[in-house]
C-alpha positions in Angstrom: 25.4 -8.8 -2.8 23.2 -6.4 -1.2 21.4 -3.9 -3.5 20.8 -0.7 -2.6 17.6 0.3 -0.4 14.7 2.5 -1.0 15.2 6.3 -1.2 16.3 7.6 2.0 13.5 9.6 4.1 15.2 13.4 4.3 12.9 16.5 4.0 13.4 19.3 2.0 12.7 23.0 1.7 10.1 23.0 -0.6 8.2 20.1 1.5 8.9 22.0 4.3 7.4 25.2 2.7 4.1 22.7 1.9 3.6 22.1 5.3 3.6 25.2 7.0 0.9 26.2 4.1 -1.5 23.7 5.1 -0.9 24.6 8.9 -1.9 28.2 8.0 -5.2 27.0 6.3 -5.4 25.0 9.2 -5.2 28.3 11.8 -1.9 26.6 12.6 -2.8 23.1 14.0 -4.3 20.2 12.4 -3.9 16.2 13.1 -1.4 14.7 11.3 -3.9 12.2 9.8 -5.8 15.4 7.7 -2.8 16.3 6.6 -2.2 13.6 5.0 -5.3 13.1 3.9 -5.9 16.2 2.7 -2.4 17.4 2.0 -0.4 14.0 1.2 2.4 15.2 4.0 3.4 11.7 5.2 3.7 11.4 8.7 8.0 11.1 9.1 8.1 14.7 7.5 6.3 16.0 10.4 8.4 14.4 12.4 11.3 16.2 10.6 9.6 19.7 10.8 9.6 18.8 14.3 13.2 17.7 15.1 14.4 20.9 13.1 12.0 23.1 15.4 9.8 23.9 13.1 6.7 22.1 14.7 5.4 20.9 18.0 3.7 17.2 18.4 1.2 15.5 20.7 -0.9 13.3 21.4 -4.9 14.2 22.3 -6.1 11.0 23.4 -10.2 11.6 23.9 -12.5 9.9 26.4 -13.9 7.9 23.6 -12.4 7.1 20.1 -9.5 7.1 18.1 -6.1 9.1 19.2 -5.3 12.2 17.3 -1.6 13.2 16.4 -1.5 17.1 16.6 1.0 19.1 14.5 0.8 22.6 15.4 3.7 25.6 14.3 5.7 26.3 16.7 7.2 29.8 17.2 10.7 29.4 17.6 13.5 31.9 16.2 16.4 29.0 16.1 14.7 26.5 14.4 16.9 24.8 11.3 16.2 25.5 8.0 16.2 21.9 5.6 18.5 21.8 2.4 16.5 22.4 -0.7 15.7 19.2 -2.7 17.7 20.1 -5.3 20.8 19.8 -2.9 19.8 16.5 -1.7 22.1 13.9 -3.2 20.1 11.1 -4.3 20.9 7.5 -3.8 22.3 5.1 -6.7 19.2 3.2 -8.5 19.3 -0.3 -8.6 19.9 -0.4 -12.1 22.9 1.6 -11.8 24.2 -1.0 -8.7 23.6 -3.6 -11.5 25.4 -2.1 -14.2 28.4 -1.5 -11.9 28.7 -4.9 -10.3 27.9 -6.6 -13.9 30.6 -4.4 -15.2 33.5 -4.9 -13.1 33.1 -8.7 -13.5 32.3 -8.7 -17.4 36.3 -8.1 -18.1 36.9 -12.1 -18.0 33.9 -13.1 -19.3 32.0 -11.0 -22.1 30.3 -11.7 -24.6 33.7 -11.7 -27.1 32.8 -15.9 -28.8 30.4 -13.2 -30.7 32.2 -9.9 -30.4 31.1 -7.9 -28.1 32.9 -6.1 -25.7 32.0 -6.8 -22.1 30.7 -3.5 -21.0 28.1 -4.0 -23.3 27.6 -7.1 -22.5 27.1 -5.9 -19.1 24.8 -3.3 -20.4 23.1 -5.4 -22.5 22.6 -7.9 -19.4 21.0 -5.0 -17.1 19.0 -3.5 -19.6 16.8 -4.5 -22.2 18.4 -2.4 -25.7 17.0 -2.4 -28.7 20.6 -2.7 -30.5 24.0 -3.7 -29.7 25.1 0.4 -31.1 22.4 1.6 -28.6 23.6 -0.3 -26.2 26.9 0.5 -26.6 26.1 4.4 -27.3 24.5 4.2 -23.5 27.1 1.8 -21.9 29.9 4.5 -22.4 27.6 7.3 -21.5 26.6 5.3 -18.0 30.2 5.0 -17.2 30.5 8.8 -17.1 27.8 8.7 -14.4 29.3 9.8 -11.3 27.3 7.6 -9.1 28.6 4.5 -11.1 32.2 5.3 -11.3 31.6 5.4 -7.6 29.9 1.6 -7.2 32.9 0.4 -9.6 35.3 1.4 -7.4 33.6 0.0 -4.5 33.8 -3.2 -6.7 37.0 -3.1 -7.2 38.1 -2.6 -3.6 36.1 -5.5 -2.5 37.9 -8.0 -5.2 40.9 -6.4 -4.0 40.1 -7.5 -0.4 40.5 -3.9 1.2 36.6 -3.4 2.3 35.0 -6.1 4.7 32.6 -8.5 2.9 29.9 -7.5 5.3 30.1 -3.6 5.1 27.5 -2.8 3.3 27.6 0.0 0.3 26.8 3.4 1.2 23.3 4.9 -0.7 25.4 8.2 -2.7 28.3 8.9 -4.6 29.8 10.9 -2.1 29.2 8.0 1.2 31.1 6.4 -1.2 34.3 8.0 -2.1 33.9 9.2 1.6 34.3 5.7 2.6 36.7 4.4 0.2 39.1 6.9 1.3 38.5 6.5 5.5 39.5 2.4 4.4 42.9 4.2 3.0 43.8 6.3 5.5 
């Protein structure tokens, strides 16, 4: 079972917002390595600003030395405006994909010889809870969580045989569902 990868790369507003400030202390074009350096605006989120038409890239290549990747604003009226980071759905956390999969196949198993139920057990196998209330206080609470109800049920339709064993799971909540119901249809 695959777990879910590393945050996905999307720029935001507000790191949009960053980047046009350093331009403009920058009199509008700096390397991409200085603002970095100077800024910590990786190199893919320039790449963004530029796909979205915010920026324009090249390469100065000099006689002698090192290559420079230039950034510089560009001036167009069309260019796209990026969702703000708090719109930005954020992918499920590895502990979460844990809980989920550990769950839907703690039903048969459990910890019940010594009476506990196997959601906690499930919990209590992900996590590391200081009591078996605790965990059982933040099992229940985890499987309100959007994002998990949504990895469950991606569980559940793979023991049910109705997703391919190779499809991998998609990174949100809503790639989810969105999937789940596309197999359906």
């Amino acid at each position: 079972m695959d777990t879910p990868a590393m945050r996905p790369l999307i720029l935001s507003l507000e790191r949009l917002d960053r980047i046009r400030d350093a331009l403009s202390r920058y009199g509008g074009t700096a390397s991409v390595r200085d603002l970095h350096r100077s800024y910590g605006i990786w190199a893919w989120e320039v790449e963004q600003a530029a796909q979205l038409g915010w920026l324009t890239i090249w390469t100065r290549k000099p006689r002698v030395g090192r290559p420079s990747v230039i950034a510089k604003v560009s001036r167009k009226e069309n260019a796209k405006l990026p969702e703000p980071r708090s719109q930005i759905e954020g992918a499920i956390s590895t502990r979460h994909f844990n809980f989920a999969l550990r769950s839907v196949g703690a039903f048969h198993r459990g910890m019940q010889s010594i009476g506990i139920p196997p959601i906690v057990s499930a919990y209590m196998a992900v996590y590391s809870p200081r009591s078996r209330q605790g965990a059982s206080a933040s099992a229940s609470r985890l499987l309100r969580r959007p994002d998990v109800q949504a990895a469950r049920q991606w569980f559940y339709a793979m023991i049910r045989g109705e997703i391919p064993t190779h499809e991998r799971m998609p990174e949100t909540a809503s790639g989810i569902w969105e999937r789940l119901r596309s197999l359906q249809a």
